[in-house]
C-alpha positions in Angstrom: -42.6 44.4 142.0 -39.6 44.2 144.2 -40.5 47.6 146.0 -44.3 46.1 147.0 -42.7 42.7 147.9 -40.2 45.1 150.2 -42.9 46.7 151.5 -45.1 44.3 152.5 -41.9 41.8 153.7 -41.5 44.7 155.8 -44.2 44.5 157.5 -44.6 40.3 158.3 -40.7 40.6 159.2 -42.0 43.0 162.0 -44.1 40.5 163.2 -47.5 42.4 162.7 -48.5 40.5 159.8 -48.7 37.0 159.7 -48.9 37.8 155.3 -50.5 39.7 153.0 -51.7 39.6 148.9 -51.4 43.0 146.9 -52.4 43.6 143.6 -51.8 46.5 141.8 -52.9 47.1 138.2 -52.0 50.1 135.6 -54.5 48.8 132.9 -52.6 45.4 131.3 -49.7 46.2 134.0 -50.8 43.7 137.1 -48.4 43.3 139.6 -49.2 40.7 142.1 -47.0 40.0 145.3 -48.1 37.2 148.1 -45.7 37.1 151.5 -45.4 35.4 154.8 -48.0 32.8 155.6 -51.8 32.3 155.9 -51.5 31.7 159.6 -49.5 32.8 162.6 -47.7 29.1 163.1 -46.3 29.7 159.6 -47.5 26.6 157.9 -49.1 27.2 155.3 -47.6 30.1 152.3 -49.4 32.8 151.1 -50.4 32.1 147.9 -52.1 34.3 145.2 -55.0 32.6 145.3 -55.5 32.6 149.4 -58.5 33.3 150.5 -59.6 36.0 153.2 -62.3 37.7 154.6 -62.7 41.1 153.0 -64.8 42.6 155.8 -66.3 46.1 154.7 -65.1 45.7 151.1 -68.6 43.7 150.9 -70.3 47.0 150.9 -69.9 47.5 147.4 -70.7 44.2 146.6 -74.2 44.5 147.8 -74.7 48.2 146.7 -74.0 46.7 143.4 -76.4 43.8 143.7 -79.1 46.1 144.5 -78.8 48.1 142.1 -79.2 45.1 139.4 -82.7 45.4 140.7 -82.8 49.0 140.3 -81.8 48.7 136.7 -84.4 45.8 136.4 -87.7 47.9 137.8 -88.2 45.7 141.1 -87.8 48.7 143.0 -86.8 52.3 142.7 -84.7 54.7 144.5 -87.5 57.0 145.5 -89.6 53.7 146.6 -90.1 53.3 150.6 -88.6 50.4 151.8 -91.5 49.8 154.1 -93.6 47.7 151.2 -90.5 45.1 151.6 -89.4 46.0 155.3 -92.3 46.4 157.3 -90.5 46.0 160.6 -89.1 49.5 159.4 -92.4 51.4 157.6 -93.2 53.3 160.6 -89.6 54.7 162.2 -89.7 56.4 165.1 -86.7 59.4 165.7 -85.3 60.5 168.9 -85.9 63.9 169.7 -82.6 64.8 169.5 -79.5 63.2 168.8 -78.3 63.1 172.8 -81.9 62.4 173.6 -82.7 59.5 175.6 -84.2 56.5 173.6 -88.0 56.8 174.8 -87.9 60.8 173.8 -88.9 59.9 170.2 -90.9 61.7 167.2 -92.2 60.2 164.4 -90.2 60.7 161.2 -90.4 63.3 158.7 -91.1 60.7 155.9 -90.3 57.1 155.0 -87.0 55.6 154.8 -86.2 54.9 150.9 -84.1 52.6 148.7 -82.0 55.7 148.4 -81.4 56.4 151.8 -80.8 53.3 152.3 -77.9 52.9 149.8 -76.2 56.3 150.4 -76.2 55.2 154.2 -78.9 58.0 155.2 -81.6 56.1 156.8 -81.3 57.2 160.0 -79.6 53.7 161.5 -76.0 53.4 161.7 -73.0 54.6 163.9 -72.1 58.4 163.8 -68.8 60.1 165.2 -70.1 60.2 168.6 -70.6 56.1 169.8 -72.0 57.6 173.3 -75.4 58.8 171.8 -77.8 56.8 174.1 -79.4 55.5 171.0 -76.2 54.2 169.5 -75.3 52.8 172.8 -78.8 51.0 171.8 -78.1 50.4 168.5 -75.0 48.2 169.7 -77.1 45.9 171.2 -78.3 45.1 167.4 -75.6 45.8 165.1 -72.6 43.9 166.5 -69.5 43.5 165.2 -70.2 42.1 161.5 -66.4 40.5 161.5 -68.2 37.5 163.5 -71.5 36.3 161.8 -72.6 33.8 164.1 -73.2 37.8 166.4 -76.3 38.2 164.4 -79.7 35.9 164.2 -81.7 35.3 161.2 -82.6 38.6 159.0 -86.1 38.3 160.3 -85.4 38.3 164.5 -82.8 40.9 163.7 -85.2 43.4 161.6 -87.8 43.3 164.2 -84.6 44.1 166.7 -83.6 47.3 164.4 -87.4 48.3 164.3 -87.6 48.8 167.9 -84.7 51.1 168.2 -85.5 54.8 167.2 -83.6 56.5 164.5 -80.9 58.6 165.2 -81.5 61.3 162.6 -84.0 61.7 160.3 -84.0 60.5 157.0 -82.3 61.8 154.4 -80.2 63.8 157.4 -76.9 62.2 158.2 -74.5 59.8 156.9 -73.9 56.9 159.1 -71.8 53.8 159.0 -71.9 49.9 158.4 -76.2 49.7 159.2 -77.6 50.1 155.9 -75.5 47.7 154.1 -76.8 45.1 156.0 -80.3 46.6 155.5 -79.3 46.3 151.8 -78.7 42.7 151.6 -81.9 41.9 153.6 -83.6 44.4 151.1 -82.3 42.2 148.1 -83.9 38.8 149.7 -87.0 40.8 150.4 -87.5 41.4 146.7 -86.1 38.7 145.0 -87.3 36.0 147.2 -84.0 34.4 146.8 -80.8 34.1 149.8 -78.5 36.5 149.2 -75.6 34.6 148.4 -77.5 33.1 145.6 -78.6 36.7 143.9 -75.0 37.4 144.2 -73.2 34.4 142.9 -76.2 34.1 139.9 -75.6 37.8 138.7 -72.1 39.0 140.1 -69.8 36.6 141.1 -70.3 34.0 138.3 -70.7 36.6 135.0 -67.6 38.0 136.7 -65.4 34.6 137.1 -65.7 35.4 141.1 -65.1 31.7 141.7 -64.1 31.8 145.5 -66.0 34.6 146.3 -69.5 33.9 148.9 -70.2 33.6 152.6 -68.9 30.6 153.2 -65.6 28.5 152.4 -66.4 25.2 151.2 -64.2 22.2 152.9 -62.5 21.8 149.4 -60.7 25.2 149.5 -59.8 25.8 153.3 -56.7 24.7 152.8 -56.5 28.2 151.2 -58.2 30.0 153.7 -56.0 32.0 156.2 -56.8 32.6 159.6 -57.9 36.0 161.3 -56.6 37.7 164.3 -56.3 40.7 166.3 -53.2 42.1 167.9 -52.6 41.5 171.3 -51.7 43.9 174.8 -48.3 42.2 174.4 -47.9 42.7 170.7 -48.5 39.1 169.9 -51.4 38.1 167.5 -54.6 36.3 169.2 -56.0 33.9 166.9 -59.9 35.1 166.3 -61.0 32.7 164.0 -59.6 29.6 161.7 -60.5 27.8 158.5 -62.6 25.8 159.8 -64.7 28.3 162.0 -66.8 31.2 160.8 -66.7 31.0 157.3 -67.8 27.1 157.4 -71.1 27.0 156.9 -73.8 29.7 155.4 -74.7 32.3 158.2 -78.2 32.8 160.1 -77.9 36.2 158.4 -75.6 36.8 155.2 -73.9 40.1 156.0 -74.2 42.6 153.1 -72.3 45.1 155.4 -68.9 42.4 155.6 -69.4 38.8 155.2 -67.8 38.0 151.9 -64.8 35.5 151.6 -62.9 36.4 149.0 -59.3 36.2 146.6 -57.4 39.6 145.4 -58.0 38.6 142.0 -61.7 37.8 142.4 -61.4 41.2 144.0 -59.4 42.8 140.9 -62.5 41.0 139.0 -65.2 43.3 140.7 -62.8 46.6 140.6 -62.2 46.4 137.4 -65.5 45.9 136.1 -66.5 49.3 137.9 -63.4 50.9 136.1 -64.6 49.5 132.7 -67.9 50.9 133.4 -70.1 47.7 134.5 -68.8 45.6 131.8 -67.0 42.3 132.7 -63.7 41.0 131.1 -65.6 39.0 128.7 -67.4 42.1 127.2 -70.7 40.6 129.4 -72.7 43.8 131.3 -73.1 43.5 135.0 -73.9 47.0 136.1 -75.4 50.0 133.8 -73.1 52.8 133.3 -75.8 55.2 135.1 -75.5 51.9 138.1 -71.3 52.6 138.0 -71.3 56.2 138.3 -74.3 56.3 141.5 -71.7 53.9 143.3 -68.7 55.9 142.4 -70.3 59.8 142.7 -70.3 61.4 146.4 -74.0 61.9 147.8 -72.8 63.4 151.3 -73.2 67.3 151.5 -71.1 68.8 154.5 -73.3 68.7 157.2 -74.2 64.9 156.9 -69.8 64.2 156.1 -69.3 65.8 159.6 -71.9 63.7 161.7 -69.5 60.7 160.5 -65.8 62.2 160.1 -64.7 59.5 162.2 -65.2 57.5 159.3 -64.7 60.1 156.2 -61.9 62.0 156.6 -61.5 63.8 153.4 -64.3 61.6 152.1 -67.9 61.5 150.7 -69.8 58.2 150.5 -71.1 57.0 147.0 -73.2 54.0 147.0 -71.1 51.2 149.2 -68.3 52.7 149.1 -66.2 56.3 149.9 -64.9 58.8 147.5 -62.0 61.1 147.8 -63.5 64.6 147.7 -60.3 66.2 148.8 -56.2 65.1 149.1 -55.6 65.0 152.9 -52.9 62.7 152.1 -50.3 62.2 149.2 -51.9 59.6 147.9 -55.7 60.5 147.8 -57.0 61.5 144.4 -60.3 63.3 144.6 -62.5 60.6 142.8 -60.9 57.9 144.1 -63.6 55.3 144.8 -62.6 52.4 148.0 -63.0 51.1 151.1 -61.1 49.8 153.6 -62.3 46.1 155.8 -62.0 45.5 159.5 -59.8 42.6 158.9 -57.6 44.2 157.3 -58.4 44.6 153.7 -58.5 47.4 151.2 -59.7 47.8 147.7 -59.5 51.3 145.2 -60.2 52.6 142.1 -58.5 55.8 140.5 -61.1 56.7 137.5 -58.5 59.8 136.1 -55.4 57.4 135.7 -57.1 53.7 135.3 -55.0 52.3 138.6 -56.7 49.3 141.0 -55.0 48.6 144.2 -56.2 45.8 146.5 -54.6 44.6 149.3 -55.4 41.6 151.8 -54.2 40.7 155.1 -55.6 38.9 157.9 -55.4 41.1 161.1 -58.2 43.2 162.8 -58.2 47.4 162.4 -58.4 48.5 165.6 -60.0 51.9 164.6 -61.3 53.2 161.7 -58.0 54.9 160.5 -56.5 53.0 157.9 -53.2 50.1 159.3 -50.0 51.4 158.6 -49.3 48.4 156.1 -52.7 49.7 154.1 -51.5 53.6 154.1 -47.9 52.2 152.8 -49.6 50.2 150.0 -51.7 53.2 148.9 -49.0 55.7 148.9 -47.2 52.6 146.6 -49.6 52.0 144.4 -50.8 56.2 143.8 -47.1 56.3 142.9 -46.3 59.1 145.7 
C-alpha cells in the first residue's frame, strides 16, 4: 500500500491532481489508498467513500443493463431497433465517409440491438473528427461530461435521425454514440427512466448505494469537484457539488453520466469477474451476458476506423479489451475503460486482479493521464 499511496502522492504533490481513490484487489487482497483533497481549495479530504463522476466507465453499466433485457426476451440482439427507435428505422448513409452530408444512400439493412451494443451502428466518432458528417454529428453528441449539453431523449433522437450515418451498419466501430443510444433503448422498452432500471436491477442487488445520475443534497459533502487543466498549468474549476450532478438530467447519459464511489465501482467489476454473480451469491448478469461484454467483436478493418481510441484494443460490449500488449501492463483479455474525468476501471480474467482508480480532472485526449498509466503498470505488477 505504501508504493500506490507513493504513487498517487506523487502526483497531487505535483499539483496536477487535486486527489485521487485507487483500489486494487488480488481476490480477498483489497488495497485501498485515498490522497489529497476532493477540491482544489483543499478543504475537504479524500475519503474512501468520495464520490466522483466516472465519465465513460458508465458504458459498461448500461451495456450491462441492456442486456438484463436481453436475457429476459424484451428484445434480441438480431432485433432492429427501429420497432423502439423510430426516429432511427430508416437511416440514411453518406456516400462515402468524406462525402458531404446531403450525398447520402440508404442503408444496407437496419440498425440492430447488436450493433448498437458493439458500437457498430453507423453513429459515433471515428479516428478522423473532420469527416463532414462528424463535424455534423458534433452538433448532436456534445461533450457527455456536461449533461445539461443534451435535451430530453426525445428532441435529441429526432436530432441523431437527421444526421446520416457515417458507415454502414455493422461496418465500423465508432465511439461514445451508441451508449447513449443504449440507455434511450432501455427506457424505450421498459417504459421506465433509466436511472430507475439501473438502480432496481444493478445498483441495489449489487449494494451500489451512491451510484446514479444525480448526488442527493445529503451526500455532496462527499462529492468532489471537477476540473480541467489550465494554459498556465493551474486547474479551472468545471463543475462543483452543487452543480451538474444536482438534479436528474433532461437526458440520463448511458454513454457517461453516472456518479459514483471506487467501491461501488469494485462492486460492479467484481461481479463481472465472478461471472454475473453479486457478493451475496444473488445473479445479476448470465454468464453468456458476462462473456459478450468481456469478448472482442471488432475485426481489423472496423479497430482501424477508431485507433484513436483502441490502440491495441477490441471493443466488447461497453467496454475495450486488450487484444495485444503494446504496453507492459496490457494483458490480452483485459476488460476496462478509461472516463474523461479522469477515471479508470479493469479487469484481468487470467489472474483475478481489479484496479479502479478515481480522480477528478478532465483527459484532454483519448490517451490514458500519466497518473492512470502509472496506476495500471502498479496494479499489473510490471
Amino acid at each position: 500500500m505504501t508504493m500506490l499511496r507513493s504513487l498517487l502522492e506523487a502526483h497531487v504533490n505535483a499539483g496536477t491532481l487535486p486527489g485521487a481513490v485507487g483500489v486494487v484487489a488480488r481476490g480477498a487482497q483489497v488495497e485501498v489508498v485515498a490522497v489529497g483533497t476532493q477540491d482544489a481549495d483543499a478543504s475537504t479530504p479524500m475519503a474512501r467513500d468520495s464520490i466522483f463522476r466516472v465519465a465513460s466507465i458508465t458504458k459498461s453499466v448500461t451495456a450491462a443493463a441492456l442486456l438484463i433485457l436481453v436475457e429476459e426476451g424484451r428484445i434480441a440482439l438480431g432485433d432492429p431497433i427501429g420497432g423502439w427507435l423510430p426516429e432511427l428505422g430508416k437511416p440514411m448513409v453518406v456516400r462515402t465517409p468524406a462525402s458531404p452530408v446531403d450525398d447520402v444512400v440508404p442503408s444496407d439493412r437496419p440498425v440492430t440491438v447488436f450493433d448498437v451494443l458493439a458500437s457498430q451502428a453507423g453513429y459515433g466518432f471515428p479516428s478522423d473528427f473532420k469527416l463532414p458528417a462528424v463535424q455534423e454529428l458534433f452538433s448532436v453528441q456534445k461533450d457527455g461530461r456536461i449533461p445539461s449539453n443534451f435535451p430530453p431523449a426525445d428532441e435529441w433522437l429526432a436530432a441523431l435521425g437527421r444526421i446520416p450515418l457515417l458507415y454502414q451498419p455493422g461496418a465500423a466501430w465508432l465511439y461514445d454514440t451508441c451508449s447513449v443510444l443504449q440507455g434511450v433503448l432501455i427506457s424505450r422498452v421498459t417504459g421506465q427512466p433509466l436511472p430507475e432500471f439501473m438502480a432496481e436491477r444493478i445498483f441495489t442487488p449489487l449494494g451500489m448505494v451512491d451510484t446514479g445520475f444525480e448526488v442527493p443534497i445529503a451526500k455532496r459533502g462527499r462529492f468532489s469537484s471537477f476540473y480541467r487543466p489550465s494554459g498556465d498549468g493551474r486547474l479551472e474549476l468545471v463543475d462543483g457539488p452543487d452543480g451538474e450532478w444536482s438534479s436528474l438530467p433532461a437526458l440520463p447519459l448511458g454513454n457517461g453520466g453516472l456518479a459514483s464511489t471506487a467501491d461501488d465501482w469494485l462492486a460492479f467489476c467484481q461481479m463481472l469477474l465472478a461471472g454475473g454473480v453479486a457478493a451475496d451469491g444473488r445473479r445479476v448478469l448470465s454468464a453468456d451476458s458476462v462473456r459478450m461484454m468481456t469478448t472482442d467483436h471488432t475485426n481489423p478493418a472496423q479497430r482501424d476506423i477508431g485507433r484513436l481510441f483502441l490502440e491495441g484494443q477490441g471493443w466488447g460490449f461497453g467496454g475495450s479489451v486488450d487484444i495485444a500488449r503494446t504496453n507492459p501492463w496490457n494483458a490480452p483479455g483485459r476488460y476496462g475503460w478509461v472516463g474523461g474525468t479522469g477515471t479508470a476501471a479493469h479487469i484481468v480474467p487470467a489472474t483475478g486482479a481489479v484496479a479502479v482508480l478515481l480522480t477528478q480532472v478532465a483527459a484532454t485526449g483519448p490517451a490514458p493521464a500519466p497518473v492512470i498509466r502509472e496506476f495500471w503498470r502498479y496494479a499489473a505488477g510490471t
